[in-house]
C-alpha positions as CSV (number, residue, x, y, z in Angstrom):
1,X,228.3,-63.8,-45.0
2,X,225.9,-60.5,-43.9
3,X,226.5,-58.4,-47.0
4,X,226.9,-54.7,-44.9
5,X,225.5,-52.8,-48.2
6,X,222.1,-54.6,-47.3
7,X,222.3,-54.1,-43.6
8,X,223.9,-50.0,-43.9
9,X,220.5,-49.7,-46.3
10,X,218.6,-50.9,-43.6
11,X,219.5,-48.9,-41.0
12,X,219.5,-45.9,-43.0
13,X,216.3,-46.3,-44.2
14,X,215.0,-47.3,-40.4
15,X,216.5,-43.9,-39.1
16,X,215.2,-41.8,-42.0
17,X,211.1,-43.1,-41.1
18,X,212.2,-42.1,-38.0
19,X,213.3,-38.8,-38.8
20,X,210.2,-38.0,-41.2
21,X,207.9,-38.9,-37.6
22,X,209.8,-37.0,-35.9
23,X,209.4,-33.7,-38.9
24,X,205.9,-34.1,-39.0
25,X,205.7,-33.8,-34.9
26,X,207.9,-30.9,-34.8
27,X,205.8,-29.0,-37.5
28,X,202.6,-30.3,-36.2
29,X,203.4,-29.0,-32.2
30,X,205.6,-26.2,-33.4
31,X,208.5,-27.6,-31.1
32,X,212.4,-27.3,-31.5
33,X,214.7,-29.3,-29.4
34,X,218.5,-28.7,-28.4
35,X,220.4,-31.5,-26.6
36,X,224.3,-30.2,-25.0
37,X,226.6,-32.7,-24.0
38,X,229.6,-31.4,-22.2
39,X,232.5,-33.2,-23.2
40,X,234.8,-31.7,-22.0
41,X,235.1,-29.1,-18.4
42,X,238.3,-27.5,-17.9
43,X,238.1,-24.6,-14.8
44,X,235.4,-21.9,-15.8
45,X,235.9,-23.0,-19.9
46,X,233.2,-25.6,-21.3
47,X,233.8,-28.0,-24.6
48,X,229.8,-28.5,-26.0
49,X,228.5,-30.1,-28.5
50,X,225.1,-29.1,-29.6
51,X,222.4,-31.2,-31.6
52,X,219.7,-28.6,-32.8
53,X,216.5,-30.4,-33.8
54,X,213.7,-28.9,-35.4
55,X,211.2,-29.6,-38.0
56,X,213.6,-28.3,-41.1
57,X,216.9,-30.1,-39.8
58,X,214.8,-33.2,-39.1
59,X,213.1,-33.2,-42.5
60,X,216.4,-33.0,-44.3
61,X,218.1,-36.0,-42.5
62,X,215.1,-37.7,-43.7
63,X,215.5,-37.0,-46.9
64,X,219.2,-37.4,-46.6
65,X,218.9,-40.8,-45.1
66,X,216.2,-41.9,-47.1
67,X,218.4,-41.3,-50.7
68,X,221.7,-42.5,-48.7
69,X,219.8,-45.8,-48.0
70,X,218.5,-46.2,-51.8
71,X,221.9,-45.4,-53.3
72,X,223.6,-48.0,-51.2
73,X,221.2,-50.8,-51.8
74,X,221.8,-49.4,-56.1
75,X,225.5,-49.6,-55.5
76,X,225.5,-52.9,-53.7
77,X,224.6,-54.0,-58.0
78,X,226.8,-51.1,-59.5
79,X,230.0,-51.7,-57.8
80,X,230.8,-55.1,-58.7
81,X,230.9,-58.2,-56.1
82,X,231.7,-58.3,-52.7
83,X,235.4,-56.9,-52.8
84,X,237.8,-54.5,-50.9
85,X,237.3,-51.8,-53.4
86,X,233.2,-51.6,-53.2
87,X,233.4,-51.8,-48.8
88,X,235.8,-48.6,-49.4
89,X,233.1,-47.0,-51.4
90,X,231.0,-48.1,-48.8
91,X,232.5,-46.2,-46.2
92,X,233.6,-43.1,-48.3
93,X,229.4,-42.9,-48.4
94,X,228.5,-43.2,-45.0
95,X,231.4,-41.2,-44.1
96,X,230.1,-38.5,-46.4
97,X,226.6,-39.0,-45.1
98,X,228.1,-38.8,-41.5
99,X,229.6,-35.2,-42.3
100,X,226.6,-33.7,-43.6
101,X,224.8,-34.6,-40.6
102,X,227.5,-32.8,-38.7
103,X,227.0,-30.0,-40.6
104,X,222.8,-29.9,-40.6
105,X,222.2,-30.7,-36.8
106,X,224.7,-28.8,-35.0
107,X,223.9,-24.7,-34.3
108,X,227.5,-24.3,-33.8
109,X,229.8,-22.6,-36.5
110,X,232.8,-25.1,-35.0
111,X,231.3,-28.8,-35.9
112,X,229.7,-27.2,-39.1
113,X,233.2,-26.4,-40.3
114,X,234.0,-30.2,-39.4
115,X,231.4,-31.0,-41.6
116,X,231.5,-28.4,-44.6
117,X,234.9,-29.5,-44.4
118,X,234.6,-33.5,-44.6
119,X,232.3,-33.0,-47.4
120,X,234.8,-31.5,-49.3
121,X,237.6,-34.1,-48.6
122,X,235.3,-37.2,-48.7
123,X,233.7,-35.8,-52.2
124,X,237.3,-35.4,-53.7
125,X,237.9,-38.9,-52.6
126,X,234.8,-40.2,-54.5
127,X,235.6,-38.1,-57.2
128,X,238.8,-39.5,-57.7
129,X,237.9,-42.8,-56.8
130,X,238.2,-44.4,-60.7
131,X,241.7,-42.9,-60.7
132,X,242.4,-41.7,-64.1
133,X,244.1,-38.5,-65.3
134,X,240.6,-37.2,-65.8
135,X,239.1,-38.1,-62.3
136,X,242.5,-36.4,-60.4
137,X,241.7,-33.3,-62.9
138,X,237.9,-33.2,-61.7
139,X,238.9,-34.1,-57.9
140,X,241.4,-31.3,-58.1
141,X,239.3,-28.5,-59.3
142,X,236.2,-29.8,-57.1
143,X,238.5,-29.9,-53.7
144,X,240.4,-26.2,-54.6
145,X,236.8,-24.6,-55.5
146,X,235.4,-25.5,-52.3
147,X,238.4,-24.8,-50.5
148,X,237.8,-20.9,-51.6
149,X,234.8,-21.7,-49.6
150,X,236.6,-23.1,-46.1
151,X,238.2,-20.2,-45.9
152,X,235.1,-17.7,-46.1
153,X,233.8,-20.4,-43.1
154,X,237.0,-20.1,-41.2
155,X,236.9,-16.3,-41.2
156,X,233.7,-16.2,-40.2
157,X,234.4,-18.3,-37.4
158,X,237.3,-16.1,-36.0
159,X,235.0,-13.5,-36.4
160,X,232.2,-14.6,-34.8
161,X,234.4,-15.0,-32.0
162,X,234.4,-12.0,-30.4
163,X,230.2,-12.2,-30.5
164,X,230.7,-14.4,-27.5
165,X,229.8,-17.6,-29.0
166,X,230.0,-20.2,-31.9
167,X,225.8,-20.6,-31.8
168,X,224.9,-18.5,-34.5
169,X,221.3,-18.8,-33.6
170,X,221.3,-16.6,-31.0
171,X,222.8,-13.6,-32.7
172,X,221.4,-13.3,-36.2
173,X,219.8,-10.2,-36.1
174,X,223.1,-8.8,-34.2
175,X,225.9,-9.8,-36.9
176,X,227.5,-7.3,-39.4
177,X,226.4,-7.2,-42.8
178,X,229.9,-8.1,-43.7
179,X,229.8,-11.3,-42.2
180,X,226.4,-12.7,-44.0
181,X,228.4,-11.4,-47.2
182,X,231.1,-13.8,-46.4
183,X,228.6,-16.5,-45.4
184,X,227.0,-16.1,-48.8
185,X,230.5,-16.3,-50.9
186,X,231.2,-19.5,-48.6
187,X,227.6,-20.9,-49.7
188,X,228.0,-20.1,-53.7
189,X,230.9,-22.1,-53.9
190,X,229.5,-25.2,-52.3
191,X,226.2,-24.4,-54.7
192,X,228.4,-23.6,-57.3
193,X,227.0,-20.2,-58.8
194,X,228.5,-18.3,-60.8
195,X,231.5,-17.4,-60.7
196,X,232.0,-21.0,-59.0
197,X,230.3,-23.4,-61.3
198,X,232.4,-24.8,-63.5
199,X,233.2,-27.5,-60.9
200,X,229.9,-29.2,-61.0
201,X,229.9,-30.6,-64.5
202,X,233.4,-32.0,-63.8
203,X,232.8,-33.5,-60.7
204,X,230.6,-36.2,-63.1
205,X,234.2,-38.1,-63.1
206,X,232.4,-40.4,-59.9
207,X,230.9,-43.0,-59.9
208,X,227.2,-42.7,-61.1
209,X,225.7,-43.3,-56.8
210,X,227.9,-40.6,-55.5
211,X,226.6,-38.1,-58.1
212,X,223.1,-38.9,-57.3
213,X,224.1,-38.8,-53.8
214,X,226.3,-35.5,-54.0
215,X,224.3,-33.7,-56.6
216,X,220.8,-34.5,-55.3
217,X,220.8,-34.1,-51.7
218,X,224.0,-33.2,-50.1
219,X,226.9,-31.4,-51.0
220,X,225.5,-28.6,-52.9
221,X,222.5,-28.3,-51.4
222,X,224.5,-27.5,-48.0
223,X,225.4,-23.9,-49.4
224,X,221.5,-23.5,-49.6
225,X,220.2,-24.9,-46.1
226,X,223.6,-23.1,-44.8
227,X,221.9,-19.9,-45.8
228,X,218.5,-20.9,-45.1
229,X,220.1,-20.9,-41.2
230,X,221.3,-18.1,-41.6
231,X,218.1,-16.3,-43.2
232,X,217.9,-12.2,-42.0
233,X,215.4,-10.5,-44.4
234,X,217.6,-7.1,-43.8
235,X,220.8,-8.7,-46.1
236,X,219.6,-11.2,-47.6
237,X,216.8,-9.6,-49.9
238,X,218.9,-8.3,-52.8
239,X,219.2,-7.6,-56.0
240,X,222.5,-8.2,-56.9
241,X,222.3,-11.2,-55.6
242,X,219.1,-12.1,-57.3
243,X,220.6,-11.5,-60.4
244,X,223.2,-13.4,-59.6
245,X,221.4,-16.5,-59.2
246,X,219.0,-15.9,-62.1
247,X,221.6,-16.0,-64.7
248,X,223.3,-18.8,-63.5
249,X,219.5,-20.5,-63.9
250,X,219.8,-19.4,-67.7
251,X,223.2,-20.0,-67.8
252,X,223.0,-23.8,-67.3
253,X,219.5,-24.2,-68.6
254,X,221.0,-23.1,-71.8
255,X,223.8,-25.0,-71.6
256,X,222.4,-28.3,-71.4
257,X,220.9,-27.9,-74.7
258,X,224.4,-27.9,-75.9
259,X,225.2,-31.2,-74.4
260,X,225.9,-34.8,-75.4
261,X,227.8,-36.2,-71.9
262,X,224.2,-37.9,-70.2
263,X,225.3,-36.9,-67.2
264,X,226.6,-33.4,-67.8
265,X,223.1,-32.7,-68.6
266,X,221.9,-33.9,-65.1
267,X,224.2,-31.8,-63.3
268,X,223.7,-28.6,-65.3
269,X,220.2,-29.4,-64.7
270,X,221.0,-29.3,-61.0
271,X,223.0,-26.4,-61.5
272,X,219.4,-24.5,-62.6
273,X,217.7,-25.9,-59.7
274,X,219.9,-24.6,-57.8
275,X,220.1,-20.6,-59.2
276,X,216.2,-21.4,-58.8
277,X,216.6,-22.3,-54.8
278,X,219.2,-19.4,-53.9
279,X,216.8,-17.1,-56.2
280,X,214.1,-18.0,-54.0
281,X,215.7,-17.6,-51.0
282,X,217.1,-14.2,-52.1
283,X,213.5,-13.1,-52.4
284,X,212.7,-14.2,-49.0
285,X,211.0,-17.6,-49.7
286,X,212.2,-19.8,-46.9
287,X,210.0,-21.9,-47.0
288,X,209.3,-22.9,-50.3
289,X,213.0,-22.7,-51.2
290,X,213.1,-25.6,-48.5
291,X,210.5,-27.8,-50.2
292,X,211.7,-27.1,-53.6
293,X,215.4,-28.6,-52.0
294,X,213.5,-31.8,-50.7
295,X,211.5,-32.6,-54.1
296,X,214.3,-31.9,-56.4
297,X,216.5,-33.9,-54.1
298,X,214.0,-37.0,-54.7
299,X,213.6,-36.5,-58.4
300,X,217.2,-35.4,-59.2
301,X,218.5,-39.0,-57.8
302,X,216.4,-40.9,-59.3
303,X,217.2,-39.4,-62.7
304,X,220.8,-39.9,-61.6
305,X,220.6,-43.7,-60.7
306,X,218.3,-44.2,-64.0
307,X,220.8,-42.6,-66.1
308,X,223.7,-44.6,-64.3
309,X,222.0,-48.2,-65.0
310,X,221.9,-46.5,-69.0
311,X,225.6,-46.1,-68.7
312,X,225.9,-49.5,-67.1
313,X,224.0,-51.7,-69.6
314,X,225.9,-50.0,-72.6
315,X,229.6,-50.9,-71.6
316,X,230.6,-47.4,-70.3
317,X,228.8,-45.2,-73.3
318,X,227.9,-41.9,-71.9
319,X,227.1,-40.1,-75.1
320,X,223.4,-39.9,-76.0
321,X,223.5,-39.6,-79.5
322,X,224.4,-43.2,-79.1
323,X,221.3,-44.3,-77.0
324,X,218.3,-44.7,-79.4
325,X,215.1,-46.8,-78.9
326,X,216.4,-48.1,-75.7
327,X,212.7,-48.3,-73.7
328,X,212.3,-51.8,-75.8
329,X,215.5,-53.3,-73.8
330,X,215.2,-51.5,-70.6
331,X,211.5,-50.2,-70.3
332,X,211.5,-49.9,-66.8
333,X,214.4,-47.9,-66.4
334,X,213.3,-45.1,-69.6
335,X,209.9,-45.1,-67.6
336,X,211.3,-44.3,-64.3
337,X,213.8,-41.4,-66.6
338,X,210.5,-40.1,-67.6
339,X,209.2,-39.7,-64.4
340,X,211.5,-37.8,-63.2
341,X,212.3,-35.7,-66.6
342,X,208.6,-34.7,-66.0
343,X,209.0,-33.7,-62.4
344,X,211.6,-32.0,-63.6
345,X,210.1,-29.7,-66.4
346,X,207.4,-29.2,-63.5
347,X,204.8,-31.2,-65.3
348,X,201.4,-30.8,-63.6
349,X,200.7,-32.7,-60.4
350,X,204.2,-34.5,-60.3
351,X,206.4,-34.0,-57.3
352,X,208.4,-31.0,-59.0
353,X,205.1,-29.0,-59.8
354,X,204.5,-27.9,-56.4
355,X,207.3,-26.6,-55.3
356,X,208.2,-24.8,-58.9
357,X,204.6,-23.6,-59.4
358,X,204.6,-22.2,-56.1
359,X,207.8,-20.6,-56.7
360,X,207.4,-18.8,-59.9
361,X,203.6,-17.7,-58.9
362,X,205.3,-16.3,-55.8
363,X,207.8,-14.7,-57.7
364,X,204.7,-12.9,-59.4
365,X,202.8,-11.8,-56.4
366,X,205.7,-10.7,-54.9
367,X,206.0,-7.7,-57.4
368,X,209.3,-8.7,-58.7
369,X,210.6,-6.8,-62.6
370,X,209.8,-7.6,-65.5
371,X,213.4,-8.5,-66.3
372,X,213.2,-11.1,-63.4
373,X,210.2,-12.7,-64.4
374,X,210.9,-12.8,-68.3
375,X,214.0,-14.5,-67.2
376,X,212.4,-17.1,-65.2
377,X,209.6,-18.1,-67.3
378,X,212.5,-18.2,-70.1
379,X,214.5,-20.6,-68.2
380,X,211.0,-22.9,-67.5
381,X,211.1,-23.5,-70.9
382,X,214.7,-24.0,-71.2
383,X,214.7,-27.0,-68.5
384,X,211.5,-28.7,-70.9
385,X,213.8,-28.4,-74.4
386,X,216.4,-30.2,-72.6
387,X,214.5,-32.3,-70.7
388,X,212.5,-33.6,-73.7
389,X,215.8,-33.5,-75.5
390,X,216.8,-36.5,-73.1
391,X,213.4,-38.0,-73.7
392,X,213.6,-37.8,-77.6
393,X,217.2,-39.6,-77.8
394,X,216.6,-42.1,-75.2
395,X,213.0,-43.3,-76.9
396,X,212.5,-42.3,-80.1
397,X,215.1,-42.0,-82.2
398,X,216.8,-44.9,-84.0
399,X,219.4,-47.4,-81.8
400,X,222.6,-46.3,-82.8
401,X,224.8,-48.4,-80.4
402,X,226.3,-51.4,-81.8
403,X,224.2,-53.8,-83.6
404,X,225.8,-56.6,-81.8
405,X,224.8,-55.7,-78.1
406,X,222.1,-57.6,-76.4
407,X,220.5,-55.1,-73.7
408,X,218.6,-56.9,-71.2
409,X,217.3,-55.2,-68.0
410,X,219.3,-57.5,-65.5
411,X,219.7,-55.0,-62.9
412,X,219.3,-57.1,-59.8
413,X,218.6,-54.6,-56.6
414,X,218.9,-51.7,-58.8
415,X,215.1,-51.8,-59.7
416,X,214.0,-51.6,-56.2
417,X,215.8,-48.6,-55.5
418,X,214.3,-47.2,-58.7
419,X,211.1,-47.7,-58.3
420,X,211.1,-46.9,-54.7
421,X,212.4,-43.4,-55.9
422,X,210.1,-42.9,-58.8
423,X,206.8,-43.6,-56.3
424,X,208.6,-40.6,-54.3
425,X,208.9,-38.1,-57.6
426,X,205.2,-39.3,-58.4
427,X,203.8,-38.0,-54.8
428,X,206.5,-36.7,-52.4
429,X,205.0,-33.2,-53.5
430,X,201.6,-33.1,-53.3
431,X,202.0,-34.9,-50.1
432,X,204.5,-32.6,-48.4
433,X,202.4,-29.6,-49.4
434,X,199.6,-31.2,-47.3
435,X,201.4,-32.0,-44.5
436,X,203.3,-28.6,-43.9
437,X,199.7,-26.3,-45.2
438,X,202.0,-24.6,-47.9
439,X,198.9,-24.4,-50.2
440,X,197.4,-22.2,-47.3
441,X,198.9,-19.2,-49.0
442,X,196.5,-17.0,-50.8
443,X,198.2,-15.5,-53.9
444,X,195.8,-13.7,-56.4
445,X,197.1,-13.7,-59.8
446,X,195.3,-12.7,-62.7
447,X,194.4,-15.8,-65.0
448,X,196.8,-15.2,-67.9
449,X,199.7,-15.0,-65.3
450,X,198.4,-17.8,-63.5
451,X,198.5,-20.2,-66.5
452,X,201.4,-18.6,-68.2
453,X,204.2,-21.9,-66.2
454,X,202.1,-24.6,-67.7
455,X,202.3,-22.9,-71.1
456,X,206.1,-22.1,-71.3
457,X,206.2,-25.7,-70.1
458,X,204.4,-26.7,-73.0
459,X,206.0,-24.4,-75.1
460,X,209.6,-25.6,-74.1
461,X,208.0,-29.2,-74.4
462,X,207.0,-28.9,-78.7
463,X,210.2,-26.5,-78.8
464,X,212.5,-29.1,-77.8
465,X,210.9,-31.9,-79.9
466,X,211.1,-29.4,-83.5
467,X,215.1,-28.3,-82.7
468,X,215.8,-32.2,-82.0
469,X,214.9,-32.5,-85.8
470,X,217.2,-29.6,-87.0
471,X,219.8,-29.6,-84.6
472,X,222.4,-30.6,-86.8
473,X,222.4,-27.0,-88.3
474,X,222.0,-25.4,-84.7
475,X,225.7,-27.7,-84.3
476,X,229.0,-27.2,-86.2
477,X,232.3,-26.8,-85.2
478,X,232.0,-22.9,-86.8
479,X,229.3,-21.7,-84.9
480,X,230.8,-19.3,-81.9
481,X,227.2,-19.5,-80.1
482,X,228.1,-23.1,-79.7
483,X,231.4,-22.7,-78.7
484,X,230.4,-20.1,-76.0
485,X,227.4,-22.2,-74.4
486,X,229.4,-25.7,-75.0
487,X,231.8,-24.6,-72.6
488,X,229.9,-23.4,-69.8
489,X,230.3,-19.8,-71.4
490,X,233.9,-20.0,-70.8
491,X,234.3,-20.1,-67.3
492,X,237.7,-22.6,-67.1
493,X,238.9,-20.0,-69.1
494,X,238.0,-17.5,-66.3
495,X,239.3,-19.3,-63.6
496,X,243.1,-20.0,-65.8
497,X,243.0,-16.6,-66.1
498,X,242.9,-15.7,-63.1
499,X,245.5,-17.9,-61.7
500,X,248.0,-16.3,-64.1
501,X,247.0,-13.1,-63.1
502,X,247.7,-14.0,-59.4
503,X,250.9,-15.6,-60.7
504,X,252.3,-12.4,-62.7
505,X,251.3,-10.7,-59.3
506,X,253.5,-13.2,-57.6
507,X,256.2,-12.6,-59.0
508,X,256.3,-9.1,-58.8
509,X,256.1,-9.4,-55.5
510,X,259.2,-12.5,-55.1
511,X,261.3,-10.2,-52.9
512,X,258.6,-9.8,-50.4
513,X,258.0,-13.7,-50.5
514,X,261.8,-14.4,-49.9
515,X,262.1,-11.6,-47.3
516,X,259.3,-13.2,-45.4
517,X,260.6,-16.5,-46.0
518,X,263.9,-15.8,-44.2
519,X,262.4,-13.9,-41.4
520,X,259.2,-16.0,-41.2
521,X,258.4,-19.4,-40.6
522,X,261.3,-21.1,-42.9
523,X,263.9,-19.1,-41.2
524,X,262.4,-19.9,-37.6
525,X,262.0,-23.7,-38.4
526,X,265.7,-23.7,-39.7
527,X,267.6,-21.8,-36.2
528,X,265.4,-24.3,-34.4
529,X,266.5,-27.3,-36.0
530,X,270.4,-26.1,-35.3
531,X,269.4,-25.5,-31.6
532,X,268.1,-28.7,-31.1
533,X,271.2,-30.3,-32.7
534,X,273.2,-28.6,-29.9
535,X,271.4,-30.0,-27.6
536,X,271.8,-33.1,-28.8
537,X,275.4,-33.3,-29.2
538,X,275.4,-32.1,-25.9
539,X,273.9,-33.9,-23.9
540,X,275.0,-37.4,-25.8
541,X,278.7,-36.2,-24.8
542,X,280.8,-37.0,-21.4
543,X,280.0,-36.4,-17.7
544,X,282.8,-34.5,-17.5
545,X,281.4,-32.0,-19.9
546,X,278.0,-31.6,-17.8
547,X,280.3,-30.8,-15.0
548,X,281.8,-28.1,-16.2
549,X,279.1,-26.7,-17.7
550,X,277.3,-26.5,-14.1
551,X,280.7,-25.2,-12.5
552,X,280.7,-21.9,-15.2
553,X,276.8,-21.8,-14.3
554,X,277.4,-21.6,-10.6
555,X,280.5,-18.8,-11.0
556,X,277.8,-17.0,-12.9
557,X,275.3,-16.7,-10.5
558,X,278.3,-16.1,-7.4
């Protein structure tokens, strides 16, 4: 029988080569391409739909593809046999990867909706997909969070309306600044920013493909290349907003150091990638924002898929005070981890280094405050403590698991897609950067600023290897400082808050509620339903009654 994880991998990866030729063209010839079909003619009003290629859309379905393709041939191993259950988790994927392409190739504000929004049902249906009370929890406050988002997308629409059109293209340097405003709200809640973030973290409830599907490449990367669209140097240069972004960079940086779940600390790493990427852009770094997305995309899924085959070899065990010594058992696996840690911290001449380097160097040139850079050379060293905090209970301390288990690195198809992945965090980079002539930028930087992101690197590198050894004392139950940044710095307390405040608010406001229940819609819906009753009882009755009823009509008229 044709296993279709094997073939769906296939094809993915086929259309994803094609997609990288067809970048690499584009950015070579300068060329953009728009294909309208008319589906639709009705009088003098047209139904289009729009497919908007250029070299940024294209390179991101490759990368898209390219990841969807290695995921499924991981999960074709992960998900158990050949059964109903894995072909629905087939198809909730390439659904999923079938909505963000909706949303990255269209121009029109009408099919990205359709795809914004099926990225927010499908990844509640993965969320929930192991079905406990804590996966309905997760998928609950992932689907309502990005809801808050649909509606900022769904104003916007209405109001673009009266702009003449649903291509947005054509009119960005003519919209309000009121409507990038909204565009940006939309866009932190699928990136999760503060005050939207405490969504990510939960969302870990699915299983360990989707989140290095979701949480590499598509779903909260969308808010980013959704704003990257919509790029107009007049609004989107701000300081606020800068801010904004930065401290949600420290925010989650710091927080992973407070962290035992595995992968927790993956996506609160991707949460400071992210702040990193909106940062970026807020400072008018289009470009670079974009490569950062693609690298940290490649790296981020393979840390993802190494961590799930961790989780799968030890029965379920998430917890990595429990995972000591394991490169003996699985060395391939903690050397592809390592790999992509690296890339992570922005280790020189890995995939991450580029794009970060060029970032923070940027960042420098550009003239930015000294509160702004202190804050992101702090948060450099931040992402190495936890990163090497991975690395040092992974490798080096003592097993801890128990003493019974016989790890072996039976992974099957897993590997391939691991390694694969790991050849891609190891040179995606440096060869990106020579294809695009991003290193054609000529930023003069005086030496000690220049070498200043290799040494907090360093720096965060021995820092995180000393507190592994004392971390005990950093850790009790007593310590408020724990308490603040092991809960995401209270932010589900925010968000209950909040709700009760809008509840309280309710019910001061009950009459109006009832008032507009009677006269609104309920009321409405309630007189219709009697009507049609009528009618009913009408016309099921006699002939006789049809006849009188026409006789009365025609005295009427007489």
């Amino acid at each position: 029988m044709l296993n279709l994880y094997y073939l769906w991998c296939f094809i993915l990866l086929m259309f994803s080569m094609k997609f990288l030729l067809i970048s690499i063209s584009f950015s070579l010839f300068d060329l953009s391409i728009m294909f309208e079909w008319v589906m639709m003619d009705l009088n003098s009003v047209s139904f289009t739909y729009i497919i908007f290629l250029d070299w940024i859309s294209s390179g991101f379905c490759f990368v898209v593809l390219f990841i969807s393709s290695m995921v499924i041939l991981y999960s074709s191993s992960y998900m158990g046999d050949y059964n109903y259950s894995s072909i629905r988790f087939l198809f909730l994927v390439l659904m999923f990867v079938l909505s963000m392409f909706l949303m990255i190739l269209s121009p029109n504000m009408v099919s990205i909706l359709l795809g914004w929004d099926g990225l927010g049902l499908i990844s509640y249906c993965l969320v929930i997909y192991y079905m406990s009370l804590k996966s309905y929890l997760a998928g609950m406050i992932t689907c309502l969070v990005n809801r808050l988002g649909d509606i900022g997308l769904l104003i916007s629409i209405s109001w673009m309306f009266s702009y003449g059109s649903w291509n947005f293209m054509f009119y960005l340097m003519h919209f309000q600044s009121y409507l990038f405003y909204l565009l940006m709200i939309c866009s932190f809640t699928k990136s999760a920013q503060i005050p939207f973030s405490m969504w990510l973290p939960a969302a870990m409830a699915a299983p360990t493909p989707v989140s290095a599907l979701v949480h590499s490449s598509t779903l909260v990367t969308a808010g980013v290349y959704l704003l990257m669209r919509f790029f107009n140097s007049n609004y989107f240069i701000n300081d606020f907003l800068i801010y904004v972004s930065i401290v949600t960079l420290v925010m989650s940086s710091l927080c992973a150091n407070y962290e035992f779940d595995l992968k927790k600390i993956i996506a609160l790493s991707t949460l400071s990638q992210l702040g990193l990427m909106m940062s970026s852009l807020f400072m008018g770094m289009v470009d670079m924002t974009f490569f950062h997305l693609l690298s940290h995309a490649m790296f981020k899924s393979l840390l993802f898929l190494c961590s799930g085959i961790i989780i799968h070899l030890m029965g379920g065990c998430q917890d990595i005070r429990f995972m000591g010594s394991i490169c003996y058992s699985m060395p391939l696996t903690s050397c592809c981890l390592n790999i992509s840690n690296l890339s992570l911290c922005g280790f020189p001449f890995l995939s991450g280094f580029y794009s970060k380097d060029l970032i923070i160097d940027s960042t420098s040139f550009l003239g930015s405050n000294l509160f702004t850079m202190i804050l992101f050379y702090l948060s450099l060293g931040l992402t190495s403590i936890y990163s090497i905090r991975l690395f040092y209970y992974s490798l080096m301390t003592n097993f801890k698991f128990f003493p019974y288990l016989n790890l072996s690195e039976d992974i099957y198809m897993m590997k391939y897609s691991v390694v694969i992945l790991s050849i891609f965090s190891l040179k995606f980079g440096c060869i990106y950067m020579w294809i695009l002539n991003l290193d054609m930028k000529f930023l003069l930087l005086p030496f000690y600023l220049k070498i200043l992101t290799l040494t907090m690197v360093m720096l965060g590198i021995f820092m995180g290897y000393e507190f592994s050894y004392f971390y005990k004392n950093l850790i009790n139950a007593n310590n408020s400082f724990y308490l603040l940044n092991g809960s995401m710095w209270f932010m589900y307390s925010f968000s209950s808050l909040m709700f009760k405040s809008n509840f309280k608010f309710g019910n001061q406001m009950i009459w109006c509620s009832y008032w507009g229940e009677f006269y609104g819609g309920m009321g409405i819906s309630y007189y219709l339903q009697k009507f049609s009753n009528l009618i009913q009882i009408y016309s099921m009755n006699s002939f006789k009654i049809f006849f009188i009823s026409m006789l009365i009509w025609i005295l009427l008229l007489i």
